[in-house]
C-alpha positions as CSV (number, residue, x, y, z in Angstrom):
1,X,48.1,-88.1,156.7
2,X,44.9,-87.2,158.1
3,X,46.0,-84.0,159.7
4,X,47.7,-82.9,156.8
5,X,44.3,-84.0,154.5
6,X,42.5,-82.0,157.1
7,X,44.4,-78.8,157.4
8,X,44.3,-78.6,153.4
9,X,41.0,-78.4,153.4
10,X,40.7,-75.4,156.0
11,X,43.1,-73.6,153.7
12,X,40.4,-74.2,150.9
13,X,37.7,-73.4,152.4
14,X,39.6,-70.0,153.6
15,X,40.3,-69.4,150.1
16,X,37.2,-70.1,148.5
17,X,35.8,-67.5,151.1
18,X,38.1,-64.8,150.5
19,X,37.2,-65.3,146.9
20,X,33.6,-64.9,147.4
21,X,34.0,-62.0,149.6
22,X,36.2,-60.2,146.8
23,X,33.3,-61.3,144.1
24,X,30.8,-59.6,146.2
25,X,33.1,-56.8,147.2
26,X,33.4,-56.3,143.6
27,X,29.7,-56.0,143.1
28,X,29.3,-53.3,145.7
29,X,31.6,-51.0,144.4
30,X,30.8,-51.3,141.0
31,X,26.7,-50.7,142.4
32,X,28.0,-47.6,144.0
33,X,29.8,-46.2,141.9
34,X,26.6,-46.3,138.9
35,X,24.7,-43.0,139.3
36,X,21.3,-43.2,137.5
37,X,20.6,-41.4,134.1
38,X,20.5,-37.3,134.4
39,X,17.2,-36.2,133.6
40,X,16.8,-34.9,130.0
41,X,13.8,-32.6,131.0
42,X,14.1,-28.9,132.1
43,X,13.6,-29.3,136.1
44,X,10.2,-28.0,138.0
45,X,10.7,-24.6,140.3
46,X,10.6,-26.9,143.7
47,X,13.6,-29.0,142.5
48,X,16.2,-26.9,141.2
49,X,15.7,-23.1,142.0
50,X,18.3,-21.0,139.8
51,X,20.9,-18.9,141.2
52,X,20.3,-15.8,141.1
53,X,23.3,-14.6,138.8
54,X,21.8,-17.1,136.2
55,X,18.8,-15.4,136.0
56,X,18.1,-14.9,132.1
57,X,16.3,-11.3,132.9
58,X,19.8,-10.3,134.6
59,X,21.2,-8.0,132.1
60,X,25.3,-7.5,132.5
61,X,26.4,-4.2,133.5
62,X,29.6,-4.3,131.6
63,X,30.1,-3.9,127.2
64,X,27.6,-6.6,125.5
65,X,27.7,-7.8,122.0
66,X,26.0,-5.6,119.5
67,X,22.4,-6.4,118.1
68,X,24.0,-6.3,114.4
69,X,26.5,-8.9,115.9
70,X,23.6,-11.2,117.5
71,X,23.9,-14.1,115.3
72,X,24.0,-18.1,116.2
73,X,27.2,-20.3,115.0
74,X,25.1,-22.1,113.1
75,X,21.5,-20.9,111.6
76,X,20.1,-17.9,112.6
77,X,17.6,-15.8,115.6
78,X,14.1,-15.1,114.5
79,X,13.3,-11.5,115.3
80,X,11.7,-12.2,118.9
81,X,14.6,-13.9,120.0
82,X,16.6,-11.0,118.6
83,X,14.8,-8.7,120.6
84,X,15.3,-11.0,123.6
85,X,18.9,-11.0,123.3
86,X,19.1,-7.3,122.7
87,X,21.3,-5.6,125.3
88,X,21.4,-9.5,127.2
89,X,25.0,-10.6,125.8
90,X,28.0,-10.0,127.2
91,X,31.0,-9.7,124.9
92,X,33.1,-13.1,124.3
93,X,29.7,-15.5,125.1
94,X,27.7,-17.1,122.6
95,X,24.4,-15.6,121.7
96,X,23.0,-19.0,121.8
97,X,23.5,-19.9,125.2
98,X,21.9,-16.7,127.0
99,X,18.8,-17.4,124.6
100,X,19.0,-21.1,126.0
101,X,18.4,-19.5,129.3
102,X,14.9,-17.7,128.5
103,X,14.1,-21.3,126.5
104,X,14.5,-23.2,129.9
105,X,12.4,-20.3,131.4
106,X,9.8,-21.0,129.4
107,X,10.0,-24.5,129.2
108,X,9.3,-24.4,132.9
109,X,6.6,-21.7,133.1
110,X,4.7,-24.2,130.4
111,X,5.4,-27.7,132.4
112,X,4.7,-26.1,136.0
113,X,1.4,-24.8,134.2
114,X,0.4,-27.9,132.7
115,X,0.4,-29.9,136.5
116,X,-0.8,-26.3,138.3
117,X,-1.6,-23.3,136.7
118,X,-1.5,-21.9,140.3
119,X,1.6,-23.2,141.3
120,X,3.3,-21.6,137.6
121,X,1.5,-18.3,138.4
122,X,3.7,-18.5,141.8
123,X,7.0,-19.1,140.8
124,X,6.8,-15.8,138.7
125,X,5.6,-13.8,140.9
126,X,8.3,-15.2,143.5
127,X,11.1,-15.4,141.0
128,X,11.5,-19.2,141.0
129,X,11.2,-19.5,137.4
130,X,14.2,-16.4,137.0
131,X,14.1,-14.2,133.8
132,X,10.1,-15.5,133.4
133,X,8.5,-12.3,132.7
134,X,10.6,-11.1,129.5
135,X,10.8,-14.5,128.4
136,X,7.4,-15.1,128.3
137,X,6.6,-11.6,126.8
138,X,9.3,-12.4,124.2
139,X,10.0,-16.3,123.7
140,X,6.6,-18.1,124.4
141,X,4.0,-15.2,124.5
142,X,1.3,-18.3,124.5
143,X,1.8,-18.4,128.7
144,X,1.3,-14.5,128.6
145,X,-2.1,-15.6,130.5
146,X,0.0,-17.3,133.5
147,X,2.1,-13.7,133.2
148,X,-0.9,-11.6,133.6
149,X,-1.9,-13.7,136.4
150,X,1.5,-13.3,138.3
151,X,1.4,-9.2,137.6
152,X,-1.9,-9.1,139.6
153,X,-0.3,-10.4,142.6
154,X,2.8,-10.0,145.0
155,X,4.8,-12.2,147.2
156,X,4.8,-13.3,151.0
157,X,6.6,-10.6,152.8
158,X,5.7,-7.0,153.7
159,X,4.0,-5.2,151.1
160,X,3.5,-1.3,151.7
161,X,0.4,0.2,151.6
162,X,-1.5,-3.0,149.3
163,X,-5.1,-2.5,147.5
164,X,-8.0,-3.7,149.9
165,X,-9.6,-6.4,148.7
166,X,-9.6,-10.0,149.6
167,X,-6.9,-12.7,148.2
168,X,-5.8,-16.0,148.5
169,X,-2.5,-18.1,149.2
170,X,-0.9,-19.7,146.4
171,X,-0.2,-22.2,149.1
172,X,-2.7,-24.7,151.3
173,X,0.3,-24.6,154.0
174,X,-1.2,-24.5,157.5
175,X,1.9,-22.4,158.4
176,X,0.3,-19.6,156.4
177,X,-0.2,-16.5,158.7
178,X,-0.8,-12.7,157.9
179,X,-1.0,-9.3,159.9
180,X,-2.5,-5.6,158.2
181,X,-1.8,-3.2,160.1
182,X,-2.5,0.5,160.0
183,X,-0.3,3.9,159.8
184,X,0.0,3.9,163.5
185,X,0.9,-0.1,163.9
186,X,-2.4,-1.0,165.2
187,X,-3.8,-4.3,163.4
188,X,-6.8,-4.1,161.7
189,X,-7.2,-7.5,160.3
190,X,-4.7,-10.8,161.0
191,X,-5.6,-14.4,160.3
192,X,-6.0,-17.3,160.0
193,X,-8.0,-16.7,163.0
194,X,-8.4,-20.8,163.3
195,X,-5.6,-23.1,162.2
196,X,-6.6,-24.3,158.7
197,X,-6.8,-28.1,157.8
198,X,-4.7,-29.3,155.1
199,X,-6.3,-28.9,151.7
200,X,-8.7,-25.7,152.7
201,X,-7.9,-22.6,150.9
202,X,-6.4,-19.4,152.8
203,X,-7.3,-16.2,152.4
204,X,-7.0,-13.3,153.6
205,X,-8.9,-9.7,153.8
206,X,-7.0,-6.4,153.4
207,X,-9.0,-3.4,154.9
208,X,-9.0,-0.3,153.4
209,X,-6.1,2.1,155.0
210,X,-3.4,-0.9,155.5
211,X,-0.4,0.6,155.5
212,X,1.6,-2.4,155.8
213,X,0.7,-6.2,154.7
214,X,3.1,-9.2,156.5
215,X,2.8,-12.6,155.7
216,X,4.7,-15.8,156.5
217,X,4.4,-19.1,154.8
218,X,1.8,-18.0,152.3
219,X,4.5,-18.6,149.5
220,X,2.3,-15.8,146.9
221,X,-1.0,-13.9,147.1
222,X,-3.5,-13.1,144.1
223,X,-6.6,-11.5,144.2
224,X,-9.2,-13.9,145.3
């Protein structure tokens, strides 16, 4: 009697187990299958860079819908966004949707601005914020100041024959480096000459007669 008393109750206890192992089983997968909310907000140039065949200024090279056909299922374009769409539309796609595209452009040039003018003034002149330029000019003409910035300055690369003058990084990166060299290769100016510390500002002077400008890790230049 015992025995069989004894062995009913390992056969509970196994059961009870298996039960709480399913209950907390059950709680795992349901935690891993939740995905947290997707972010209403139109995403900063550092967290989602656009694809390049996205890019709002990217006019299509085959037949587009007519400007006297540009009109919105519902409402209607206000002359600037007309003229934004102009030539931008290719047949069978909804007006409304390419114009989305300059929207985001701008809502991105204005929220990158608000944290770091500096850092909005970059991702135009890098193309991080695609289709920037026109929207700007067209959609949301109140950043035209970040625009006029960005036009005044070029990204890290080579640059051909660039104005003397002195500039800055649009980046405190310690990586930064930079080479001018003249029509015959020589260098006539390189830097940073001492590894920077975080924080400092990096700049760098372009001699008269550069021919060519290379910088790494410098992400943008503007006129200092």
């Amino acid at each position: 009697m015992y025995r069989r008393s004894a062995a009913a109750a390992v056969l509970l206890a196994a059961a009870l187990t298996l039960t709480a192992c399913s209950s907390d089983g059950g709680k795992a997968d349901s935690g891993a299958e939740a995905k947290p909310p997707a972010s209403s907000s139109v995403p900063d140039p550092a967290d989602t860079p656009a694809p390049a065949a996205s890019a709002p200024d990217a006019k299509p090279t085959g037949p587009v819908v007519p400007d006297s056909k540009l009109t919105p299922k519902t409402g209607s374009f206000t002359p600037q966004e007309k003229k934004y769409l102009s030539g931008r539309v290719p047949e069978k796609m909804d007006p409304a949707a390419v114009l989305q595209r300059g929207q985001e452009a701008c809502q991105r040039v204005e929220r990158t601005a608000k944290r770091d003018k500096d850092a909005a003034t970059g991702a135009v002149i890098t193309g991080e914020i695609p289709g920037a330029k026109d929207a700007i000019t067209l959609l949301c003409p109140e950043q035209q100041p970040i625009l006029a910035a960005a036009e005044k300055g070029f990204p890290e690369g080579t640059r051909q024959s660039p104005a003397a003058g002195s500039y800055r990084a649009l980046t405190q990166a310690t990586t930064c480096t930079w080479e001018a060299k003249g029509k015959d290769g020589t260098t006539l100016a390189s830097g940073p000459q001492t590894p920077p510390k975080a924080g400092d500002k990096i700049t760098a002077t372009i001699p008269s007669g550069t021919a060519e400008f290379t910088s790494s890790g410098c992400y943008a230049w503007l006129p200092a």
